[in-house]
N, CA, C and O atoms as a CHARMM CRD file, in Angstrom:
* protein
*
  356
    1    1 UNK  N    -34.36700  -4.28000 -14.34900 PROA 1      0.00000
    2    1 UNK  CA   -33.11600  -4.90500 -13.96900 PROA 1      0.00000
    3    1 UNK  C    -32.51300  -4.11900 -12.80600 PROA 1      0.00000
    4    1 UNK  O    -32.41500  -2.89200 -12.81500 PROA 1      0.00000
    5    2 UNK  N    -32.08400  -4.97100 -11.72400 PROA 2      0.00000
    6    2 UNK  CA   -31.51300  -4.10700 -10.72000 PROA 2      0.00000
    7    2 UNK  C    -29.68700  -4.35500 -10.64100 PROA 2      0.00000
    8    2 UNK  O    -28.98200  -5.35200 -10.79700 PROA 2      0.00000
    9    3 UNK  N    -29.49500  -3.42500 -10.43500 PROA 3      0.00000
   10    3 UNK  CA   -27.95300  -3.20100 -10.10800 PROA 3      0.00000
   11    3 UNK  C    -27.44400  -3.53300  -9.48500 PROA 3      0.00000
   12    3 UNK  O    -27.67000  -2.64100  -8.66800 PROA 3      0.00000
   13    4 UNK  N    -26.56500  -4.38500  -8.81600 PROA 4      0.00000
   14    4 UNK  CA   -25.62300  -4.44000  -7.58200 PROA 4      0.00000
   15    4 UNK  C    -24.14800  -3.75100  -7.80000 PROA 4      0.00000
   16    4 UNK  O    -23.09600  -3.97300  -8.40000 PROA 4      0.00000
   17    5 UNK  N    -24.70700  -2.83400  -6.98500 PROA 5      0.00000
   18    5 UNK  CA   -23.10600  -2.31500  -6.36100 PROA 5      0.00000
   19    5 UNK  C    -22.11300  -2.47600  -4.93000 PROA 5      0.00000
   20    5 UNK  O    -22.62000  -2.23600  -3.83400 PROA 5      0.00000
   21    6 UNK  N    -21.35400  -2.69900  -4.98900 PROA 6      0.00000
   22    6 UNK  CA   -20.87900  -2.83900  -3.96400 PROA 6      0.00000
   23    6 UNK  C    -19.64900  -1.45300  -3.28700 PROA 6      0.00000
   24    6 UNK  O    -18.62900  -1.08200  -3.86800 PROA 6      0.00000
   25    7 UNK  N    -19.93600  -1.17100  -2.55800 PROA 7      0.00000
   26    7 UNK  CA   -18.80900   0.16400  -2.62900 PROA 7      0.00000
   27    7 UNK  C    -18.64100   0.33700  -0.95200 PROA 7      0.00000
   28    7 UNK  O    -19.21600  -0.39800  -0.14900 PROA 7      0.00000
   29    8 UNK  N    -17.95300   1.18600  -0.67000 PROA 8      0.00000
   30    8 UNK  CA   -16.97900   1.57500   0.53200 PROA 8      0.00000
   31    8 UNK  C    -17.30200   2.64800   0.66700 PROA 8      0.00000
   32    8 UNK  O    -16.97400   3.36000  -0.28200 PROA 8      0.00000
   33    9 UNK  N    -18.14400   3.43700   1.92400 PROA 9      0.00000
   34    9 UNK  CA   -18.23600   4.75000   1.99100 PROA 9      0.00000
   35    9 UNK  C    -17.12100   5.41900   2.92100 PROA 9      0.00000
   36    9 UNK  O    -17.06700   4.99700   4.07600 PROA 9      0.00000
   37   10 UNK  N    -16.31100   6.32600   2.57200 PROA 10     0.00000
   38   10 UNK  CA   -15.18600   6.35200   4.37700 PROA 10     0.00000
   39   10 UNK  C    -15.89000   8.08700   4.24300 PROA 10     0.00000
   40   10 UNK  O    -15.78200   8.70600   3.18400 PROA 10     0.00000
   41   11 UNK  N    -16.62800   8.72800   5.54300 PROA 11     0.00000
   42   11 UNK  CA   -16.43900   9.77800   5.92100 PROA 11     0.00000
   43   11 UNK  C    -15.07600  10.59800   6.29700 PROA 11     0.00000
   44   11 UNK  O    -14.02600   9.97200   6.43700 PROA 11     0.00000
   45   12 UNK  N    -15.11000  11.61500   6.41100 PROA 12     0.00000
   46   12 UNK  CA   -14.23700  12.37500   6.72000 PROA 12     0.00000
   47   12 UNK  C    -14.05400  12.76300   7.78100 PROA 12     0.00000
   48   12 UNK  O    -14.84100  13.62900   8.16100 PROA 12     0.00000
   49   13 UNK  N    -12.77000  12.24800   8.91200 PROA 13     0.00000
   50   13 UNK  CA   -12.91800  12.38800   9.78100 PROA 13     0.00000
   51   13 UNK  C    -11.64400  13.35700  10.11000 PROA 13     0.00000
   52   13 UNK  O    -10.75900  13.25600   9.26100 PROA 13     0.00000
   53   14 UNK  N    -11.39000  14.20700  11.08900 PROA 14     0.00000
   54   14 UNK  CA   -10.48500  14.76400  11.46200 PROA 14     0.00000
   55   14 UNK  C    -10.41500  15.12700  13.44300 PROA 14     0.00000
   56   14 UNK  O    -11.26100  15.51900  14.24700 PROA 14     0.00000
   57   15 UNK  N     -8.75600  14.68700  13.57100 PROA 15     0.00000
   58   15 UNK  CA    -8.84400  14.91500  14.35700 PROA 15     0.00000
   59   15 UNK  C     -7.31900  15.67100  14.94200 PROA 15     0.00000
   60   15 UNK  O     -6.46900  15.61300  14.05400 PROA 15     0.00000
   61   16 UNK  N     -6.94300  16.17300  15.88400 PROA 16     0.00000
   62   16 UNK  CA    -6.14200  17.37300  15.97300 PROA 16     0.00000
   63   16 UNK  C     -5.15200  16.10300  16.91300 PROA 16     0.00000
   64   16 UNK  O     -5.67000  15.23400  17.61400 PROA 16     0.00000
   65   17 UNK  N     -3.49500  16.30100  16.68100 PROA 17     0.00000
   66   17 UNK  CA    -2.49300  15.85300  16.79600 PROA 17     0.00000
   67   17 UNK  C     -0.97500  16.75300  17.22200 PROA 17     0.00000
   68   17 UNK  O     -1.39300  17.88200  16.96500 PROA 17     0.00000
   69   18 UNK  N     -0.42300  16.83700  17.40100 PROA 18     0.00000
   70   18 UNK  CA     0.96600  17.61000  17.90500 PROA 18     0.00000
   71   18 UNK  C      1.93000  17.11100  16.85800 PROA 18     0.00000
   72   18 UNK  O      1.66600  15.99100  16.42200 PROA 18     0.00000
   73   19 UNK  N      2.97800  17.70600  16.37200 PROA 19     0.00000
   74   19 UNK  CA     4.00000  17.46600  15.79400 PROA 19     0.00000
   75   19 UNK  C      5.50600  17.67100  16.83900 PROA 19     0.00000
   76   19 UNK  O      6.03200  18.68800  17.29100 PROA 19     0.00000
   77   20 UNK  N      5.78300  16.55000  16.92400 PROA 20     0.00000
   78   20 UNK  CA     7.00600  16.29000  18.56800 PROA 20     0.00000
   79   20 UNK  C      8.24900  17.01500  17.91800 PROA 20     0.00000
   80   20 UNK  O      8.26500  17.15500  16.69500 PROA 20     0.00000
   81   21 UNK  N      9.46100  17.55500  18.82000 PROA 21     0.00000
   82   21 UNK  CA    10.17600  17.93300  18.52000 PROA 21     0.00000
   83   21 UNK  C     11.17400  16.97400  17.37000 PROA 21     0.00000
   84   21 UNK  O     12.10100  17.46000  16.72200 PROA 21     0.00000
   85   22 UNK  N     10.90600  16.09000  17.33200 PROA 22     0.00000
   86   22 UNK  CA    12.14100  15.06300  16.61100 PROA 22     0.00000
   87   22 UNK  C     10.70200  15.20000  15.07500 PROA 22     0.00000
   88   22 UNK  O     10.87200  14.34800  14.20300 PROA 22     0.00000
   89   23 UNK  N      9.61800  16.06000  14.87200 PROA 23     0.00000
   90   23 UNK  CA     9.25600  16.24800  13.73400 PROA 23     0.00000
   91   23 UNK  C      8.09300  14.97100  13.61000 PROA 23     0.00000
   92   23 UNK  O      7.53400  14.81400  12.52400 PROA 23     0.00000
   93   24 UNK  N      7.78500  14.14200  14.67600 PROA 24     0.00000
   94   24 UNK  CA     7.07800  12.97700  14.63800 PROA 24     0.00000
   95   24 UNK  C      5.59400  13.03500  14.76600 PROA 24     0.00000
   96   24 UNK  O      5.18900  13.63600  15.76200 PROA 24     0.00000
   97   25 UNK  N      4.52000  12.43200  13.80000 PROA 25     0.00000
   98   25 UNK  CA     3.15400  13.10000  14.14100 PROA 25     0.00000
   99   25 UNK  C      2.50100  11.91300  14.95500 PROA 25     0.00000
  100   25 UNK  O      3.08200  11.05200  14.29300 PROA 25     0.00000
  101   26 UNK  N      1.66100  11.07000  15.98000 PROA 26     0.00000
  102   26 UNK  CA     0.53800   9.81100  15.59900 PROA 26     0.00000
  103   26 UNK  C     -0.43300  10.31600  15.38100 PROA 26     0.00000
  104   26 UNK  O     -0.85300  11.39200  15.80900 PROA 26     0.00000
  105   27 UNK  N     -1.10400   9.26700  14.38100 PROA 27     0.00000
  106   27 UNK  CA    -1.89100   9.11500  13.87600 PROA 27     0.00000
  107   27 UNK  C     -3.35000   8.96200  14.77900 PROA 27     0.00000
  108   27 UNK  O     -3.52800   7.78400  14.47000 PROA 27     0.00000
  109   28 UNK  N     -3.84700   9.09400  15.15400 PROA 28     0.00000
  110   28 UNK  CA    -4.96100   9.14200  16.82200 PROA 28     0.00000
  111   28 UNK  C     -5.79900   8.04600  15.95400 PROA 28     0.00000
  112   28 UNK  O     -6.18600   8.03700  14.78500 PROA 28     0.00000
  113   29 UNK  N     -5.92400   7.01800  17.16300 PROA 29     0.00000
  114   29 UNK  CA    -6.25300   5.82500  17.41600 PROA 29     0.00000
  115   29 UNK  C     -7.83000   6.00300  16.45900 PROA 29     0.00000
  116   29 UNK  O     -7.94400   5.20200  15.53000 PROA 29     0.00000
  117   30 UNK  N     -8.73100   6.77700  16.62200 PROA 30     0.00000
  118   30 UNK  CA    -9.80100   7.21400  15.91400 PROA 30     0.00000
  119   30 UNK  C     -9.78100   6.85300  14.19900 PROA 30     0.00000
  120   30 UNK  O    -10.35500   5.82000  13.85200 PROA 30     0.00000
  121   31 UNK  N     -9.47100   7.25400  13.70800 PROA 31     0.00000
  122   31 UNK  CA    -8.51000   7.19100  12.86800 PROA 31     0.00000
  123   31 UNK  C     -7.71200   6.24300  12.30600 PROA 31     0.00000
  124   31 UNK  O     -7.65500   5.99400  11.10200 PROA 31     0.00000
  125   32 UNK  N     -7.04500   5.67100  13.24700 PROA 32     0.00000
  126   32 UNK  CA    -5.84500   4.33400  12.41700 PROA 32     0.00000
  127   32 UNK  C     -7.14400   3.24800  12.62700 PROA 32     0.00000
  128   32 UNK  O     -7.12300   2.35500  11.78000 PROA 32     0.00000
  129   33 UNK  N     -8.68000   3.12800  13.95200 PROA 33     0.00000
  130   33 UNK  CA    -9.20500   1.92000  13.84700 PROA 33     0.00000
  131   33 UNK  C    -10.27700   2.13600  12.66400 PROA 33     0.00000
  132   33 UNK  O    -10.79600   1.10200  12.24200 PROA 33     0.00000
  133   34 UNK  N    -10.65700   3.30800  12.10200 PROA 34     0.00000
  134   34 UNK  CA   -11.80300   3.73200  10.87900 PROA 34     0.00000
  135   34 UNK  C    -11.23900   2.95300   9.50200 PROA 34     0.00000
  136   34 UNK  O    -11.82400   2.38800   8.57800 PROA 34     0.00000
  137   35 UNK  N     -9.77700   3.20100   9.81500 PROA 35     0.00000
  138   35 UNK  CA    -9.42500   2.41400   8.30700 PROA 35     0.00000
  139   35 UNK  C     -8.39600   1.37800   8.23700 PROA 35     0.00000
  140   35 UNK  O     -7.61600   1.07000   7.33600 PROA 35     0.00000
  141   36 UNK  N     -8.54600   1.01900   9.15300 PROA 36     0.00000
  142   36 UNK  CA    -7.57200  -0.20800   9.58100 PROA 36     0.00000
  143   36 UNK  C     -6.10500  -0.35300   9.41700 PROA 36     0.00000
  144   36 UNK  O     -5.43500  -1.32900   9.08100 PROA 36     0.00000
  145   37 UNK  N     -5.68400   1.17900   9.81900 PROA 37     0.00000
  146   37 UNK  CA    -4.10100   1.09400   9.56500 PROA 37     0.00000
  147   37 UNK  C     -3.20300  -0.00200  10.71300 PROA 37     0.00000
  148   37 UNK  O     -3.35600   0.00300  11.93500 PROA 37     0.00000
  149   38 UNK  N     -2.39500  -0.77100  10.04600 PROA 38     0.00000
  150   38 UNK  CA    -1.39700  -1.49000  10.95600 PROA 38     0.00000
  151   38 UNK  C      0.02300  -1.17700  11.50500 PROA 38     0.00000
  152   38 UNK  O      0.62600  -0.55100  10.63400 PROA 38     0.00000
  153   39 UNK  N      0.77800  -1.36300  12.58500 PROA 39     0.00000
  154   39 UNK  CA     1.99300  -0.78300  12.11300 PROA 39     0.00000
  155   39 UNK  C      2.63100  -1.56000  11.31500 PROA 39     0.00000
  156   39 UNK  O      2.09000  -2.63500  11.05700 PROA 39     0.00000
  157   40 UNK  N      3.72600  -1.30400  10.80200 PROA 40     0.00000
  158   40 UNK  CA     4.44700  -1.35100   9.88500 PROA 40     0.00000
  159   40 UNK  C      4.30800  -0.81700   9.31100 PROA 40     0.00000
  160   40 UNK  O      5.29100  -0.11700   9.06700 PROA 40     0.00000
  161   41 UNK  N      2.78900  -0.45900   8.30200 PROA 41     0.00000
  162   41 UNK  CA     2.21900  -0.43800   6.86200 PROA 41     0.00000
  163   41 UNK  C      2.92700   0.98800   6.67100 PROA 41     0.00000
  164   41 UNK  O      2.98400   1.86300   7.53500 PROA 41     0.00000
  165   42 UNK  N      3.61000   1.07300   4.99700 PROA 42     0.00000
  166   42 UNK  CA     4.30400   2.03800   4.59400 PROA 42     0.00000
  167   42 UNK  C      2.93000   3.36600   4.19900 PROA 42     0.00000
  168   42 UNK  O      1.78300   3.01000   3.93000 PROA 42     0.00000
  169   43 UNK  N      3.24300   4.46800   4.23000 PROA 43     0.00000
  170   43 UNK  CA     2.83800   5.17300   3.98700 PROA 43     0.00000
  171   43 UNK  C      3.02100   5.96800   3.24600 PROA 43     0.00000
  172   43 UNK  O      4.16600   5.71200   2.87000 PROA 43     0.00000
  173   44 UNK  N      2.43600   7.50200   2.29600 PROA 44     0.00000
  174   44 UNK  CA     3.38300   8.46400   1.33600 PROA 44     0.00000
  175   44 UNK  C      2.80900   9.65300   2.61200 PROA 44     0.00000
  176   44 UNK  O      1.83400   9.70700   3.36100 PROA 44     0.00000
  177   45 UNK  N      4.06500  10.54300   2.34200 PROA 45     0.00000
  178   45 UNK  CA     3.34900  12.29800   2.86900 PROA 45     0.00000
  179   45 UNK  C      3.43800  12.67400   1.70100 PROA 45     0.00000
  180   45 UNK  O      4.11300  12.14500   0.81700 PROA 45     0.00000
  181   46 UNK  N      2.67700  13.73200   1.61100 PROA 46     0.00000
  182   46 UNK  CA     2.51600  14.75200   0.48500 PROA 46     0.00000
  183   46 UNK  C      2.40100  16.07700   0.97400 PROA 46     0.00000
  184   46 UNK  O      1.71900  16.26500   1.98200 PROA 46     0.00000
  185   47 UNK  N      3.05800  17.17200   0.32000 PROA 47     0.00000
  186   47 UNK  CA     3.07900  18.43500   0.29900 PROA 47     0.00000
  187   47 UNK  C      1.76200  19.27500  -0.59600 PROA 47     0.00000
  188   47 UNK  O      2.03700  19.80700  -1.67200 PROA 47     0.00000
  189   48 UNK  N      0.11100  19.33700   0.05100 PROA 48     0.00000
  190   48 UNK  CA    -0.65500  19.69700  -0.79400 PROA 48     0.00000
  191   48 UNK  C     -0.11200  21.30100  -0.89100 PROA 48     0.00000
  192   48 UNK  O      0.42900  21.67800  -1.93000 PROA 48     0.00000
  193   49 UNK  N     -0.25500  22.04500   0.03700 PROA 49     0.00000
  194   49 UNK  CA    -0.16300  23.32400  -0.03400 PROA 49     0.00000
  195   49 UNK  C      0.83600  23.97300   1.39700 PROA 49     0.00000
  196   49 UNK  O      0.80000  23.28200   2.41600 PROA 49     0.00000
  197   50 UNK  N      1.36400  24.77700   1.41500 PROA 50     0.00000
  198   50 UNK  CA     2.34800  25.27400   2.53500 PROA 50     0.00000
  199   50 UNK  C      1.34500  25.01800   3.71000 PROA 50     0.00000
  200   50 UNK  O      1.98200  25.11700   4.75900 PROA 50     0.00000
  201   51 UNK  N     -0.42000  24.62900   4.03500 PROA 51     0.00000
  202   51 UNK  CA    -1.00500  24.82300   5.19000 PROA 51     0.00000
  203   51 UNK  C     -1.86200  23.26300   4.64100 PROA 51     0.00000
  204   51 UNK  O     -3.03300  23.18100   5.01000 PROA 51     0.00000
  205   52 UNK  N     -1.38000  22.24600   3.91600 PROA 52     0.00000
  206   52 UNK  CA    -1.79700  21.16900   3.85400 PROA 52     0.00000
  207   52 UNK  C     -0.93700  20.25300   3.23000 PROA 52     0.00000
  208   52 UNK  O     -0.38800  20.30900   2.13000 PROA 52     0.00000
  209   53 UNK  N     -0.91600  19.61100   3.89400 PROA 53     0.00000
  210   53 UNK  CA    -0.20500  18.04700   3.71500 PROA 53     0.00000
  211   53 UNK  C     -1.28400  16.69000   4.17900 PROA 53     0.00000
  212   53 UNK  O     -2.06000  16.60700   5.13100 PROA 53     0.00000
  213   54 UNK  N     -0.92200  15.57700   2.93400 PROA 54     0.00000
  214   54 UNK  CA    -1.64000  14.50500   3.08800 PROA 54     0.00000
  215   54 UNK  C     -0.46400  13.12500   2.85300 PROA 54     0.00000
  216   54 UNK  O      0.56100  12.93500   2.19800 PROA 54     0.00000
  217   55 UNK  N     -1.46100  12.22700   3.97600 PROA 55     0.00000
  218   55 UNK  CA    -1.30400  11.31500   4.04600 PROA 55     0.00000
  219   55 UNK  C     -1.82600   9.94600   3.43200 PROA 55     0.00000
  220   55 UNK  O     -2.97900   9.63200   3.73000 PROA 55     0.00000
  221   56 UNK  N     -1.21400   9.23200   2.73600 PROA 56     0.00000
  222   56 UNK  CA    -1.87200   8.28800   1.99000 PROA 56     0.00000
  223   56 UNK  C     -1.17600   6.89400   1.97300 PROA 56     0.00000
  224   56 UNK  O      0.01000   6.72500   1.69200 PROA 56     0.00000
  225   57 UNK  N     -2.32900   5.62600   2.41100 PROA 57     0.00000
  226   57 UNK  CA    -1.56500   4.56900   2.47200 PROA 57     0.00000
  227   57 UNK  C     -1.20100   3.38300   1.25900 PROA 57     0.00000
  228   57 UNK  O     -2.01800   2.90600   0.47200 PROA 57     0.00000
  229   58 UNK  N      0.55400   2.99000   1.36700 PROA 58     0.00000
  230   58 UNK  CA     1.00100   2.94800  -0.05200 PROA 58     0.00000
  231   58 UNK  C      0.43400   1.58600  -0.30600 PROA 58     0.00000
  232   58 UNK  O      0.37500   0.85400   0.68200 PROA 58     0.00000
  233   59 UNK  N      0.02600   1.13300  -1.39200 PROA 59     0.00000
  234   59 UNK  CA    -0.99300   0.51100  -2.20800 PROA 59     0.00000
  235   59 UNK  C     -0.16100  -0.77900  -1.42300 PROA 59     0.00000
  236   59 UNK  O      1.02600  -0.78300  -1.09700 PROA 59     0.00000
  237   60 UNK  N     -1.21300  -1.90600  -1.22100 PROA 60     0.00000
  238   60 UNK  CA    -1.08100  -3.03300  -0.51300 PROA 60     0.00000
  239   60 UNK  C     -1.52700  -4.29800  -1.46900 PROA 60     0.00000
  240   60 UNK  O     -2.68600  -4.26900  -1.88300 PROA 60     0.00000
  241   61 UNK  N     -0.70200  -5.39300  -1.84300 PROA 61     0.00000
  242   61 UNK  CA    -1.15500  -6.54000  -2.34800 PROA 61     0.00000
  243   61 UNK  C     -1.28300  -7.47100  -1.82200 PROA 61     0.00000
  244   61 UNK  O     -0.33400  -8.00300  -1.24700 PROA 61     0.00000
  245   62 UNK  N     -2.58800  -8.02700  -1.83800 PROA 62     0.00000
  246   62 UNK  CA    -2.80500  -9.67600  -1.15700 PROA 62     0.00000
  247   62 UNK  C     -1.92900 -10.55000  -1.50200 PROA 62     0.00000
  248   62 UNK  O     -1.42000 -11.17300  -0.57000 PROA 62     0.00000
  249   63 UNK  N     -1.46400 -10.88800  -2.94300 PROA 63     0.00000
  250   63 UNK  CA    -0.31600 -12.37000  -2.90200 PROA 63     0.00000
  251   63 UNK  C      0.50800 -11.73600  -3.72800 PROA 63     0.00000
  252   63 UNK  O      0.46800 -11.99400  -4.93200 PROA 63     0.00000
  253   64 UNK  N      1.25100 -10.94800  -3.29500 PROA 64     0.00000
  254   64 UNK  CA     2.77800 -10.73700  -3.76900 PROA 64     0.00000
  255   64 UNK  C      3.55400 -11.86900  -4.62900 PROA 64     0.00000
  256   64 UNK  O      4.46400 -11.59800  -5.41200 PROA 64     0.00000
  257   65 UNK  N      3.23200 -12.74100  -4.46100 PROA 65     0.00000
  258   65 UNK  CA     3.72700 -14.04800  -5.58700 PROA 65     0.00000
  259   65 UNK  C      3.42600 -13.78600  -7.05200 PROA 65     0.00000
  260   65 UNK  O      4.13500 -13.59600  -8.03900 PROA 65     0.00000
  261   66 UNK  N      2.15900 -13.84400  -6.84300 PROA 66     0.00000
  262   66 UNK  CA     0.96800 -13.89500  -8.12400 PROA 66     0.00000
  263   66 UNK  C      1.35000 -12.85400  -9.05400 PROA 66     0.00000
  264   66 UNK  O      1.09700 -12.92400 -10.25700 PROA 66     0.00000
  265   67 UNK  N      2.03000 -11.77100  -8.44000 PROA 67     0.00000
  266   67 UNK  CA     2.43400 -10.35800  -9.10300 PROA 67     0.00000
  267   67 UNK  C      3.84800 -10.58200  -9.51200 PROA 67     0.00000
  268   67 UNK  O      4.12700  -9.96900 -10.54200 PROA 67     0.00000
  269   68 UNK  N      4.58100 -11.10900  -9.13000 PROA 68     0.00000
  270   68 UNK  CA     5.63600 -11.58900  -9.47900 PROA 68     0.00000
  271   68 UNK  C      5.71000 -12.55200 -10.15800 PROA 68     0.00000
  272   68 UNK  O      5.89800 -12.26300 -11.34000 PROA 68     0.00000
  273   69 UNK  N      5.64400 -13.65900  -9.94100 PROA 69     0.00000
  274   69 UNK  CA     5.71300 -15.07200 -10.55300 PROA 69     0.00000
  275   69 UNK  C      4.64700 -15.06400 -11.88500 PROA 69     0.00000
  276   69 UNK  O      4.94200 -15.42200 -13.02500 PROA 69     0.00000
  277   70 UNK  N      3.62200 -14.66900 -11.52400 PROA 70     0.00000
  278   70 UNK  CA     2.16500 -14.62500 -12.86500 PROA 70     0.00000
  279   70 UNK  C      1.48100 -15.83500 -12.34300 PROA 70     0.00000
  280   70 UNK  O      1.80600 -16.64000 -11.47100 PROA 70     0.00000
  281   71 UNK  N      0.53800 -15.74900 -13.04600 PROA 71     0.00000
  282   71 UNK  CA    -0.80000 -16.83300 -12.74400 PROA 71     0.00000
  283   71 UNK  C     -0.62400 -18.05100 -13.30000 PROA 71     0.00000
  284   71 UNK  O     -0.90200 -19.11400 -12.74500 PROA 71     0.00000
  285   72 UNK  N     -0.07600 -17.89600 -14.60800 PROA 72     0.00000
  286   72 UNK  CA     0.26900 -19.44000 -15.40400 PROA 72     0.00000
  287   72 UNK  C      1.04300 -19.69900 -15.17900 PROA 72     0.00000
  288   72 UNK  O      1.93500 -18.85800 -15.06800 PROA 72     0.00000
  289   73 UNK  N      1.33000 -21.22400 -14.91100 PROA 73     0.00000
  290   73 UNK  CA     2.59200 -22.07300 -14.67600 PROA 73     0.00000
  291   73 UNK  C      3.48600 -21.98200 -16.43100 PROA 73     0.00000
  292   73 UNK  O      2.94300 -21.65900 -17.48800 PROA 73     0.00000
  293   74 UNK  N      4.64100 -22.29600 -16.27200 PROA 74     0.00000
  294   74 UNK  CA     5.57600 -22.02700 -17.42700 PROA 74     0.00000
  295   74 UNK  C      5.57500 -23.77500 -18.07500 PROA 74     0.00000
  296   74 UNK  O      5.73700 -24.75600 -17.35000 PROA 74     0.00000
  297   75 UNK  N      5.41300 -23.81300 -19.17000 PROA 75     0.00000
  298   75 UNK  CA     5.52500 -25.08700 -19.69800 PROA 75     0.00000
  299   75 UNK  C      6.38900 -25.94500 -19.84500 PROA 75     0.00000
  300   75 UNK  O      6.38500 -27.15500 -19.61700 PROA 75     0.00000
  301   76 UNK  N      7.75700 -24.70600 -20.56400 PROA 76     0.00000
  302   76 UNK  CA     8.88200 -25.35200 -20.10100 PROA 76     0.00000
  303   76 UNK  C      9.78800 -24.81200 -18.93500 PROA 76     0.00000
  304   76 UNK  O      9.70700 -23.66800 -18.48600 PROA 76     0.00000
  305   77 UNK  N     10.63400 -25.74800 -18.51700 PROA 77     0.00000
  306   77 UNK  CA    11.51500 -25.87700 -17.13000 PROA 77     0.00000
  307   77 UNK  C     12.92900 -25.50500 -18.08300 PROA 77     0.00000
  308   77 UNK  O     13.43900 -26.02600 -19.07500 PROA 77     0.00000
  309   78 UNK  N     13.20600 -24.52400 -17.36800 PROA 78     0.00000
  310   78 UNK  CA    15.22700 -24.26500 -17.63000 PROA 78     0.00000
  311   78 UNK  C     15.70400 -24.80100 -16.55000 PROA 78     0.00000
  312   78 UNK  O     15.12700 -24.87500 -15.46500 PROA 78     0.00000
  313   79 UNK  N     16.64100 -25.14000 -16.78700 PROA 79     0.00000
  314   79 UNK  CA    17.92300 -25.45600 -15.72000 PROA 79     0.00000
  315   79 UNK  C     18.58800 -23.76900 -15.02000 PROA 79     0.00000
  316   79 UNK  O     18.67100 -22.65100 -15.52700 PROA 79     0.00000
  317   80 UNK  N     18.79500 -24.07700 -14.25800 PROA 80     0.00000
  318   80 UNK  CA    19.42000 -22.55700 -13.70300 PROA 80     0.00000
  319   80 UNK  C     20.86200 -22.42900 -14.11500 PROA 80     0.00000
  320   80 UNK  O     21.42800 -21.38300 -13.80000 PROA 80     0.00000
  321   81 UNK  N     21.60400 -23.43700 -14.84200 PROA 81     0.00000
  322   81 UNK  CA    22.60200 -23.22400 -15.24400 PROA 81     0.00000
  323   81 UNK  C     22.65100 -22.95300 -17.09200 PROA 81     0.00000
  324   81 UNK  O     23.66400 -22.84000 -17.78100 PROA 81     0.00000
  325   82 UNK  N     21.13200 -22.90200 -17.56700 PROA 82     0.00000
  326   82 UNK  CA    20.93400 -22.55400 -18.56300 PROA 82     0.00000
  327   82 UNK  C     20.54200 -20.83600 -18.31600 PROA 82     0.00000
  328   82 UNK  O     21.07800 -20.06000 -19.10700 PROA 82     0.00000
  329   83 UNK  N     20.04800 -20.52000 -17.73800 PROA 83     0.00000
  330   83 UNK  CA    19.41900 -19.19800 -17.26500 PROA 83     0.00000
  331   83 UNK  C     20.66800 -18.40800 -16.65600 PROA 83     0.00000
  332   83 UNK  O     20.55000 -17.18400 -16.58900 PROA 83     0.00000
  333   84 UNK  N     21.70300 -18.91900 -16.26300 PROA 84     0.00000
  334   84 UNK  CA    22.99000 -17.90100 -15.44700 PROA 84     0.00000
  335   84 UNK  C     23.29500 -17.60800 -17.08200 PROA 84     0.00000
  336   84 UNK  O     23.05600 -16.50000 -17.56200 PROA 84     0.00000
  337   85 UNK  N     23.89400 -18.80800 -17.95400 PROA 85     0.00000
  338   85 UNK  CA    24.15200 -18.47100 -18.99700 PROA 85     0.00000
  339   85 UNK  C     23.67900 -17.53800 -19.79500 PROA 85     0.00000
  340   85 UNK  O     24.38900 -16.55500 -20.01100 PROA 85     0.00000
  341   86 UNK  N     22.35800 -17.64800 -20.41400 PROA 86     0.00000
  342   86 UNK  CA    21.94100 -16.37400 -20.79100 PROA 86     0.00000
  343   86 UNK  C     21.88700 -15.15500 -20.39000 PROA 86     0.00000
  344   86 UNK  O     21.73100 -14.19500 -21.14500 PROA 86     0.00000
  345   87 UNK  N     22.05600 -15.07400 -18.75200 PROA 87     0.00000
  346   87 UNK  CA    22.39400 -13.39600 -17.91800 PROA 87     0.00000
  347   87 UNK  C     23.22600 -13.39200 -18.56100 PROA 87     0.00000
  348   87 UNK  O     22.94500 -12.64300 -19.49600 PROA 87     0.00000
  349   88 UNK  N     24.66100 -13.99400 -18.73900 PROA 88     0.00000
  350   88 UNK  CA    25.75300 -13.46000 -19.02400 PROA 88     0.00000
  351   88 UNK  C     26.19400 -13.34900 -20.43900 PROA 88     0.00000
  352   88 UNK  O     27.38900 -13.31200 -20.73100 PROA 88     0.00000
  353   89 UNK  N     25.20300 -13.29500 -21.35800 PROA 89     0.00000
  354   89 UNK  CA    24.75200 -12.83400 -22.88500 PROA 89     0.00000
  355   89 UNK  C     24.67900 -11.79500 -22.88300 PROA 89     0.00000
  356   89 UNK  O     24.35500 -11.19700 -23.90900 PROA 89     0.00000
């Protein structure tokens, strides 16, 4: 029986950057095109050690609905003037 795996290899890449007086780093183009960073996309810093800090990008969802709303439709329908009511229970 053979296996299928499917997986993502990312090497380790590094590359050397300046920190600007207003404390600002970029990210070198090398880099943001290896893993497809966009702007906007939020990010975390982290404090590993006083001579390391990491960067990590904050978890991204395809349909933000689906995570909210849920997958199954609701059977029954409230009125929204049934639903204010119960907030204010």
């Amino acid at each position: 029986m053979k296996a299928n795996y499917k997986y993502t290899v990312y090497y380790i890449t590094m590359e050397k950057t300046k920190v600007t007086e207003k404390y600002q780093v970029t990210i070198p183009k090398k880099i943001r095109e290896k893993i497809g960073l966009k702007p906007g996309e939020i990010v975390i810093v982290e404090a590993k050690s006083r001579d390391e800090i990491r960067l990590k990008r904050f978890g991204r969802v395809k349909d933000p609905l689906k995570i909210l709303i849920g997958k199954r439709r609701f059977v029954k329908h409230i009125p929204i003037e049934e639903l204010e009511e119960r907030m204010e229970e």
